[in-house]
N, CA, C and O atoms as a CHARMM CRD file, in Angstrom:
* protein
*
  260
    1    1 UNK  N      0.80800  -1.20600   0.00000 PROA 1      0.00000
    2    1 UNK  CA     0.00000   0.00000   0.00000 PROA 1      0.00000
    3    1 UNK  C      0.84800   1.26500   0.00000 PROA 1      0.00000
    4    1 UNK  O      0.42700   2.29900  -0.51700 PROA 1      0.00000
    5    2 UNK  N      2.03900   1.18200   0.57900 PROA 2      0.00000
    6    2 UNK  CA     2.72300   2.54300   0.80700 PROA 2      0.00000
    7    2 UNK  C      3.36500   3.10900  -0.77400 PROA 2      0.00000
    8    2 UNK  O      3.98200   4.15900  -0.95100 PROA 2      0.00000
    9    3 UNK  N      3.01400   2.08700  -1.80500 PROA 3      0.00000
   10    3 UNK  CA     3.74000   2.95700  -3.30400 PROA 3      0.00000
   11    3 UNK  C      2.60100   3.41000  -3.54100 PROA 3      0.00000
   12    3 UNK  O      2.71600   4.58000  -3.90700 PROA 3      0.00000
   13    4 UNK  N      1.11800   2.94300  -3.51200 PROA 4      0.00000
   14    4 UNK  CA    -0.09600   3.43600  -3.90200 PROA 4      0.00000
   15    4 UNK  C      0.16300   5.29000  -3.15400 PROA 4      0.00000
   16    4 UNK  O      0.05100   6.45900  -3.52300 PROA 4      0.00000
   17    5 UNK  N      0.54700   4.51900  -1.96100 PROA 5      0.00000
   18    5 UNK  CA     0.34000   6.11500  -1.32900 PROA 5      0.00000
   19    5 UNK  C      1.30100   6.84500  -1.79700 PROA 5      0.00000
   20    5 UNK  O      0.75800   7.71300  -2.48000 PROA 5      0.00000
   21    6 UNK  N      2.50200   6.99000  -1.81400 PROA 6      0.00000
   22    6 UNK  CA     3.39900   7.77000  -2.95400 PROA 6      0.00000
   23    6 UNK  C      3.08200   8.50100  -4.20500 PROA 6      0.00000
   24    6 UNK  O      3.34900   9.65700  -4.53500 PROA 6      0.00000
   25    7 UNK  N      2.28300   7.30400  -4.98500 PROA 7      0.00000
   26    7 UNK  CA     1.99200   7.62100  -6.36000 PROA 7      0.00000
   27    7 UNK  C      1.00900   8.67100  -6.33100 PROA 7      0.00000
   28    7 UNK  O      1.14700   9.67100  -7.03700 PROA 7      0.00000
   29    8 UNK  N     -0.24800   8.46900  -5.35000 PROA 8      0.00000
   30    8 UNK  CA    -1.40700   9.49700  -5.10200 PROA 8      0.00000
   31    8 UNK  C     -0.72700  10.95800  -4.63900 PROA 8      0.00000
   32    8 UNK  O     -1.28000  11.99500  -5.00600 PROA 8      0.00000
   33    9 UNK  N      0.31200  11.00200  -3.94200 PROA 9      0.00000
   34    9 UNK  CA     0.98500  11.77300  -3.49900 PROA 9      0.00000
   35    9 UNK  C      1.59900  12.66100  -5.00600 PROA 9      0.00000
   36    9 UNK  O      1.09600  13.67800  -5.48200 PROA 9      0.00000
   37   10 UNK  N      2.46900  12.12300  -5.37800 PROA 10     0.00000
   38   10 UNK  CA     2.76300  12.19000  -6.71400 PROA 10     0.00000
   39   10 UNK  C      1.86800  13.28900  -7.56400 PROA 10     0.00000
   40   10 UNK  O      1.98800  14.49300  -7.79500 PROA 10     0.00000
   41   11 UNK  N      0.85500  12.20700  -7.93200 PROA 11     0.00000
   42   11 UNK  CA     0.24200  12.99500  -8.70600 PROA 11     0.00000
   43   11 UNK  C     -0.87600  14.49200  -8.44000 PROA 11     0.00000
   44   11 UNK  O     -1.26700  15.37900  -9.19900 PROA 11     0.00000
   45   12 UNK  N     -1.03500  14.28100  -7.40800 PROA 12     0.00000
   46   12 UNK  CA    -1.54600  15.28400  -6.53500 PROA 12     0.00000
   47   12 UNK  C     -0.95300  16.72100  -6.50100 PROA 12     0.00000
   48   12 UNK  O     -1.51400  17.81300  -6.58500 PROA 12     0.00000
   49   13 UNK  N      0.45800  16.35700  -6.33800 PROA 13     0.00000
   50   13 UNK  CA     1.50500  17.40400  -6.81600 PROA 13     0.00000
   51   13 UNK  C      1.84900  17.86800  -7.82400 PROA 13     0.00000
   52   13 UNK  O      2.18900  19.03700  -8.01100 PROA 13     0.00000
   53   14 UNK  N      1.78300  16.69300  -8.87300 PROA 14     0.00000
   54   14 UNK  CA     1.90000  17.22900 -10.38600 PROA 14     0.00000
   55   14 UNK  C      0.57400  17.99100 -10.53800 PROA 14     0.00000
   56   14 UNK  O      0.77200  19.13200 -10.95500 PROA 14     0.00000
   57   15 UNK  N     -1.04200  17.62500 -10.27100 PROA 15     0.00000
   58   15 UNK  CA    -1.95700  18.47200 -10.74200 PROA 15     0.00000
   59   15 UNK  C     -2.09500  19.66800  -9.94800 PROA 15     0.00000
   60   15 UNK  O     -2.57400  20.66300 -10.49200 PROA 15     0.00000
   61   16 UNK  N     -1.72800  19.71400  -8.68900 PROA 16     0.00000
   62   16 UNK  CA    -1.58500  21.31700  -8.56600 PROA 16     0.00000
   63   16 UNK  C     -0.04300  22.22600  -9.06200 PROA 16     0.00000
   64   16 UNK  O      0.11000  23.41900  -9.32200 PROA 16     0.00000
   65   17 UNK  N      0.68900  21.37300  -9.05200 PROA 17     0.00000
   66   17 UNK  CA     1.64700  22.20700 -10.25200 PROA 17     0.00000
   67   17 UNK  C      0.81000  22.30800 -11.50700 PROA 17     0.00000
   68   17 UNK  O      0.01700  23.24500 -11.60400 PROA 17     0.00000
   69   18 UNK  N      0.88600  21.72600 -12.14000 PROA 18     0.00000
   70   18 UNK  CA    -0.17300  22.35600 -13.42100 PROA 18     0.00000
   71   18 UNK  C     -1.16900  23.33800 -13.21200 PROA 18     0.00000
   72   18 UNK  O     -1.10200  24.25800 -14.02800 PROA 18     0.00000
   73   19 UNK  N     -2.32300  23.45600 -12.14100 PROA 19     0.00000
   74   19 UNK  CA    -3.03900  23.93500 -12.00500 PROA 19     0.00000
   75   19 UNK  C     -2.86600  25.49700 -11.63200 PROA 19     0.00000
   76   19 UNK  O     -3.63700  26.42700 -11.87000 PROA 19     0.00000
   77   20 UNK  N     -1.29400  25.50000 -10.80300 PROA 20     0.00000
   78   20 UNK  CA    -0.57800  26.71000 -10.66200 PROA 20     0.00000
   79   20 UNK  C      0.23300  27.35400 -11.50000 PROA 20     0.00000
   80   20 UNK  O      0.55100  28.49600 -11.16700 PROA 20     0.00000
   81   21 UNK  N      0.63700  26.94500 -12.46000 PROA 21     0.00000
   82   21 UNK  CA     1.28100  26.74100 -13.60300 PROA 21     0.00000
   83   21 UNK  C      0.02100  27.80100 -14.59200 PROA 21     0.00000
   84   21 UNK  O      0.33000  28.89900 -15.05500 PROA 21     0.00000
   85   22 UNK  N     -1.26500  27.22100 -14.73600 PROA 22     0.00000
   86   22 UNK  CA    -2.08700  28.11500 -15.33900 PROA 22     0.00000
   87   22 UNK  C     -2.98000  29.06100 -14.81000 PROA 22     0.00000
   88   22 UNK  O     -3.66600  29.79700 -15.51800 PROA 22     0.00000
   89   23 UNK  N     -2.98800  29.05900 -13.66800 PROA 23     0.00000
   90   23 UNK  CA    -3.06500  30.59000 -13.29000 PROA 23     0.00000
   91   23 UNK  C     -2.18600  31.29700 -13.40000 PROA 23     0.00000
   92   23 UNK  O     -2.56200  32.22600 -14.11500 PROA 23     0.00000
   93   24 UNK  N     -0.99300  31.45100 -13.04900 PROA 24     0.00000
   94   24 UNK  CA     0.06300  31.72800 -13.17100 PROA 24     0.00000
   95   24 UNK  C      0.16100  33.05000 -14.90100 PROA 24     0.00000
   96   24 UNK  O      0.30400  34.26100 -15.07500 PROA 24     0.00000
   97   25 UNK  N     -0.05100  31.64300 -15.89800 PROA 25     0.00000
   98   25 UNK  CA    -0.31800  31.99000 -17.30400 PROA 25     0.00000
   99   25 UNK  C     -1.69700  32.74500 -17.56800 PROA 25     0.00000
  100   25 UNK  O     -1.65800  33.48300 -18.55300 PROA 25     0.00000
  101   26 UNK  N     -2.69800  32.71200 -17.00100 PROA 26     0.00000
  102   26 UNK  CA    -3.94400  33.40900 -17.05800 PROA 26     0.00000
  103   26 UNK  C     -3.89600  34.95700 -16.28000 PROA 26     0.00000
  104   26 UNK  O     -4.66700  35.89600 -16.47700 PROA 26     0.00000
  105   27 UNK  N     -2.99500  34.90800 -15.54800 PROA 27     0.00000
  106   27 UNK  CA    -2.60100  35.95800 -14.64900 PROA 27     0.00000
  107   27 UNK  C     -1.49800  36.94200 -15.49200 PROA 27     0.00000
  108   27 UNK  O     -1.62600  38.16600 -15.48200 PROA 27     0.00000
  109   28 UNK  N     -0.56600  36.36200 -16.11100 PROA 28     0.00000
  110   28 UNK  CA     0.07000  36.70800 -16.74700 PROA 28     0.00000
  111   28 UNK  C     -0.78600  37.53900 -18.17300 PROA 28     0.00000
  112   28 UNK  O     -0.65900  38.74300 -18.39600 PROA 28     0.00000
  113   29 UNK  N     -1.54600  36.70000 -18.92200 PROA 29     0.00000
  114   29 UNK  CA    -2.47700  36.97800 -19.70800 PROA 29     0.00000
  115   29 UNK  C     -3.27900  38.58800 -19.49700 PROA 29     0.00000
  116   29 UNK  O     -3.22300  39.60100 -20.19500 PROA 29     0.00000
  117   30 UNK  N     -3.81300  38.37200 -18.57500 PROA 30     0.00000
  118   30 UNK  CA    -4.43500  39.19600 -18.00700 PROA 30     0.00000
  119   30 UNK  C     -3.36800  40.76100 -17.79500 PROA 30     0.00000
  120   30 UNK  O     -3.59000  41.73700 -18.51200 PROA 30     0.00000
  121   31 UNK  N     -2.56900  40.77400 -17.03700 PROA 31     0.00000
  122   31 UNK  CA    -1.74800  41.84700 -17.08100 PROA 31     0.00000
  123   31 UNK  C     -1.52300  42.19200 -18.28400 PROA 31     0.00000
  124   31 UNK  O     -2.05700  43.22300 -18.69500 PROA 31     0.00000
  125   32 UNK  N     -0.73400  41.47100 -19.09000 PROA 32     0.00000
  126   32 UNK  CA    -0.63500  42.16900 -20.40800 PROA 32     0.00000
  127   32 UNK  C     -1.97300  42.82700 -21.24300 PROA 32     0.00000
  128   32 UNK  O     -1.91600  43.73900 -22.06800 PROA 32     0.00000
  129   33 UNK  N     -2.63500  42.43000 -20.99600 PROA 33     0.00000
  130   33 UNK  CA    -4.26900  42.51800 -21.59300 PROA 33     0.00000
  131   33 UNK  C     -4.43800  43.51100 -21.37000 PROA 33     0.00000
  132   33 UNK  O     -4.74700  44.10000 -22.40600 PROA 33     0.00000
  133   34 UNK  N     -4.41600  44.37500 -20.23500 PROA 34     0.00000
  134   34 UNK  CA    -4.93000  45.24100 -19.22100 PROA 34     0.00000
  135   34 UNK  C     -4.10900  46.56600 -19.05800 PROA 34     0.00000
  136   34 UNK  O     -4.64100  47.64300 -18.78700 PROA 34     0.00000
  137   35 UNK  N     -2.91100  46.40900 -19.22600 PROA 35     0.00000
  138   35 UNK  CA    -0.99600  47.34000 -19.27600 PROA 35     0.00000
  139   35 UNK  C     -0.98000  47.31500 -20.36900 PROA 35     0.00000
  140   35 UNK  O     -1.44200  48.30100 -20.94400 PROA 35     0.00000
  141   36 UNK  N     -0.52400  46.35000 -21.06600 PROA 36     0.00000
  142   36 UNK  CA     0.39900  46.28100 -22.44200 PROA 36     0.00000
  143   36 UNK  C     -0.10400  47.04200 -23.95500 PROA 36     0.00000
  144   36 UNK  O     -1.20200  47.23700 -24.47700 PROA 36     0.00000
  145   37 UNK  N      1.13500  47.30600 -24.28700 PROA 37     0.00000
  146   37 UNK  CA     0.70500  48.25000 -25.76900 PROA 37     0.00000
  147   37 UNK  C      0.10900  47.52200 -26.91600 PROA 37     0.00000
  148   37 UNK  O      0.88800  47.25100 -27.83000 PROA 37     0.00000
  149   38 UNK  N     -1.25100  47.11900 -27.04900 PROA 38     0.00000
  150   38 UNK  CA    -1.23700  46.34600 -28.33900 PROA 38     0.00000
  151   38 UNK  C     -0.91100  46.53000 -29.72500 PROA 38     0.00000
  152   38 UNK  O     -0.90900  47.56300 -30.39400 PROA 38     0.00000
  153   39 UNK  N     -0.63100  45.32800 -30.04600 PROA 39     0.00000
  154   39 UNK  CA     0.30000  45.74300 -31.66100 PROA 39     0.00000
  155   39 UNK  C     -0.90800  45.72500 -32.68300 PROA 39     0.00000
  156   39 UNK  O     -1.98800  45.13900 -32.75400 PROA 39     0.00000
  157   40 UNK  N     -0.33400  46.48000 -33.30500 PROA 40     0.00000
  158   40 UNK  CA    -1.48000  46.74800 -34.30800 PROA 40     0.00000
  159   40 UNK  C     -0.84700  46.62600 -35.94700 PROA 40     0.00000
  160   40 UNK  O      0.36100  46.77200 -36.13400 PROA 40     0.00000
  161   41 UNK  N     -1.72500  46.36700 -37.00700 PROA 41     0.00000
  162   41 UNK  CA    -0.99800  46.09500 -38.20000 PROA 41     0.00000
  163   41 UNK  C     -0.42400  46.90500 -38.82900 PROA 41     0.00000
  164   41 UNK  O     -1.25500  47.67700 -39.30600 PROA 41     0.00000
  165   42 UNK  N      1.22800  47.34200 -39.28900 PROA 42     0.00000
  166   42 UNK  CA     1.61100  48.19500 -39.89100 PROA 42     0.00000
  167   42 UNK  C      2.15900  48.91000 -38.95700 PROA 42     0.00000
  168   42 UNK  O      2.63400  49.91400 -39.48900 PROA 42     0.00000
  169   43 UNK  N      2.34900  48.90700 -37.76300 PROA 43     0.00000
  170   43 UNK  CA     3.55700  49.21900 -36.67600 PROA 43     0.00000
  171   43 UNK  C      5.33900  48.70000 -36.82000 PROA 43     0.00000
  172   43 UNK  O      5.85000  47.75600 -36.21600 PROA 43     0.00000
  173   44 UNK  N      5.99200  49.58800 -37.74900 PROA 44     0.00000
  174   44 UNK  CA     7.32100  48.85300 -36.93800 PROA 44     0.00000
  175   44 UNK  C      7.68100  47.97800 -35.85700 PROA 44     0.00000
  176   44 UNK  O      7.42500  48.19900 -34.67300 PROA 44     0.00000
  177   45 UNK  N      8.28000  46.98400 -36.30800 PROA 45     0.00000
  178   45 UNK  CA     9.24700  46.25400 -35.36900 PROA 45     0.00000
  179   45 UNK  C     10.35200  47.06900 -34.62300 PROA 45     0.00000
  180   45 UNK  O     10.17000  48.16900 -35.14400 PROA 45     0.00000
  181   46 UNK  N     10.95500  47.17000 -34.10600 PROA 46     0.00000
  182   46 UNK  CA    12.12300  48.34000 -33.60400 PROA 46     0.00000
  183   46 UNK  C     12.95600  47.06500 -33.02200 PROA 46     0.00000
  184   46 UNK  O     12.67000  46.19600 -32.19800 PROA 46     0.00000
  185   47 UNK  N     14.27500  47.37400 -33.92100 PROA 47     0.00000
  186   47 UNK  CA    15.41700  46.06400 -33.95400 PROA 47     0.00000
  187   47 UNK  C     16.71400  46.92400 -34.13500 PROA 47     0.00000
  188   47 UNK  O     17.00600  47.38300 -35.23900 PROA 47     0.00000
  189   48 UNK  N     17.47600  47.12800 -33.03200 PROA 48     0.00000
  190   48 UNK  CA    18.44300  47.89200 -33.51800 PROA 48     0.00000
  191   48 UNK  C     19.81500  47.40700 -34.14200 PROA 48     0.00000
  192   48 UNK  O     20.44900  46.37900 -33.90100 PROA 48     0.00000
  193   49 UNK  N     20.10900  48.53000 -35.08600 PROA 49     0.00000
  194   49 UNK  CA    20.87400  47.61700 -36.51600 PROA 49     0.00000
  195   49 UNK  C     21.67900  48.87000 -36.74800 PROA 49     0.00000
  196   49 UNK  O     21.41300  50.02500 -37.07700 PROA 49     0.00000
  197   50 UNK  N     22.79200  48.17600 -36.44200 PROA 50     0.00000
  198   50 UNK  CA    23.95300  49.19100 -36.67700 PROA 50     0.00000
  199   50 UNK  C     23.71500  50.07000 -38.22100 PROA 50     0.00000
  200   50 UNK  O     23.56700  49.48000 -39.29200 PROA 50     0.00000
  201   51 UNK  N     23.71600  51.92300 -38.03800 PROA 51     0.00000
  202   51 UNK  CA    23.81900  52.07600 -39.54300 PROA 51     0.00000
  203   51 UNK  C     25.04300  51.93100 -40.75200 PROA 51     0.00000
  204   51 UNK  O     25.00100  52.01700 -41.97900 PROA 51     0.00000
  205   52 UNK  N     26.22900  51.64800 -39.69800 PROA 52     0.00000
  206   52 UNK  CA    27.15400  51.47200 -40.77000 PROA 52     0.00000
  207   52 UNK  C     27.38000  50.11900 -41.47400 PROA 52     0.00000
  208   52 UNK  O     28.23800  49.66300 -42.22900 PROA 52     0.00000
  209   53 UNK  N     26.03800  49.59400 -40.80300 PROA 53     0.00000
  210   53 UNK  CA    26.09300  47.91500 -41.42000 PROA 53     0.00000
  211   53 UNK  C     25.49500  47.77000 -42.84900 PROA 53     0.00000
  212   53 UNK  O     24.47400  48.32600 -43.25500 PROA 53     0.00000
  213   54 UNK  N     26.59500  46.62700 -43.78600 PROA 54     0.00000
  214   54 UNK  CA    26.42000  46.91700 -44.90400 PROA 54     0.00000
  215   54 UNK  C     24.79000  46.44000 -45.58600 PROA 54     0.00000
  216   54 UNK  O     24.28500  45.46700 -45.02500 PROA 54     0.00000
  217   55 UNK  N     24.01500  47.04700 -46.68900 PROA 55     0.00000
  218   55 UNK  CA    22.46500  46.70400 -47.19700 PROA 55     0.00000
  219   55 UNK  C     22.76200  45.45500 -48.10600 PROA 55     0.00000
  220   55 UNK  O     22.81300  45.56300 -49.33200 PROA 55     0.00000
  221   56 UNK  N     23.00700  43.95200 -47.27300 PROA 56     0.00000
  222   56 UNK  CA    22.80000  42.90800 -47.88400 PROA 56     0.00000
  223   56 UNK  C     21.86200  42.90200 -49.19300 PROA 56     0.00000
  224   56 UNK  O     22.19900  42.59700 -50.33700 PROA 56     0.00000
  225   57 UNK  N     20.52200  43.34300 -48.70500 PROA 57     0.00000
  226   57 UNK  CA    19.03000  43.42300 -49.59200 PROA 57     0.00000
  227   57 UNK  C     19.87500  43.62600 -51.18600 PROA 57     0.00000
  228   57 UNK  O     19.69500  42.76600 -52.04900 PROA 57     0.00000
  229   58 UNK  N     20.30100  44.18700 -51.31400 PROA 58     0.00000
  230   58 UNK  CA    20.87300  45.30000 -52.63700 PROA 58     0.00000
  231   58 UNK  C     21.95200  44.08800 -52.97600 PROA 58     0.00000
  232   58 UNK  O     21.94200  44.21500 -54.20000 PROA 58     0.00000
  233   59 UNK  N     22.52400  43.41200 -52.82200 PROA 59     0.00000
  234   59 UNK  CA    24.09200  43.01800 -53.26900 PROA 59     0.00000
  235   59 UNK  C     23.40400  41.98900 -54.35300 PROA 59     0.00000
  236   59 UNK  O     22.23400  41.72000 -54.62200 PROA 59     0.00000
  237   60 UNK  N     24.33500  41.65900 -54.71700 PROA 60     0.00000
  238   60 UNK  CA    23.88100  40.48200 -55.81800 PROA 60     0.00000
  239   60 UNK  C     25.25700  39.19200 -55.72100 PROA 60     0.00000
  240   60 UNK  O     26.39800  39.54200 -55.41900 PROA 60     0.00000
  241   61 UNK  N     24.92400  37.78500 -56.01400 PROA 61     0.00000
  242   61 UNK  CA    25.63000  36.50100 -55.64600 PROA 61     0.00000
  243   61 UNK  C     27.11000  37.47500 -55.69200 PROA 61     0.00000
  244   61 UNK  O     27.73700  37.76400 -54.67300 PROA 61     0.00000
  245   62 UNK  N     27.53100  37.92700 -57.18200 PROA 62     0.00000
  246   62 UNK  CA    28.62100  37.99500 -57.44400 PROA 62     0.00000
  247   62 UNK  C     29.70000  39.31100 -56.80800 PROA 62     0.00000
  248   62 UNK  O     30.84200  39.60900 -57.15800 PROA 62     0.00000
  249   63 UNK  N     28.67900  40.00500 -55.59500 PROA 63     0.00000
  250   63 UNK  CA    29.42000  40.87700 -54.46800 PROA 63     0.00000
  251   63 UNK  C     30.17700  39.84500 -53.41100 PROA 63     0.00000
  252   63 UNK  O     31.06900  40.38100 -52.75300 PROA 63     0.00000
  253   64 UNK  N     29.98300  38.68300 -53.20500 PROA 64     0.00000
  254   64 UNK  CA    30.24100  37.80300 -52.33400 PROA 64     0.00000
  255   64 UNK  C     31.95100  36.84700 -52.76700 PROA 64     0.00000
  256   64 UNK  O     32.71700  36.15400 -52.09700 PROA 64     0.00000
  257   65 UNK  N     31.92300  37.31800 -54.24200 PROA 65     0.00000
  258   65 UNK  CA    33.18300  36.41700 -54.25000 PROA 65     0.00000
  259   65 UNK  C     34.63200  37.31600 -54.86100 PROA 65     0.00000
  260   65 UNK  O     35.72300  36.75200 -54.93500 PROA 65     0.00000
């Protein structure tokens, strides 16, 4: 009987870890929901990129060799 009781133990712990686990994430949810800036379509990304870095976009295969 005492692994039965372990295992119940066990899992008991795993479902309130999970269960804390998603509040946790619903809570989280929620703040951002409530604070956070929503993104909207056609907003810049903002990625900072050196300007003296060279415009790959533009080169062609035969800049590379």
């Amino acid at each position: 009987m005492q692994c039965c009781d372990a295992m119940k133990r066990i899992a008991v712990w795993a479902f309130c870890g999970v269960g804390a686990l998603a509040i946790f994430y619903l809570a989280l949810y929620a703040y951002t929901a409530f604070t956070g800036h929503g993104l909207r379509p056609g907003d810049p990304i903002r990625i900072f990129r050196n300007p003296d870095a060279p415009d790959y976009s533009t080169t062609t295969a035969s800049d590379y060799v």
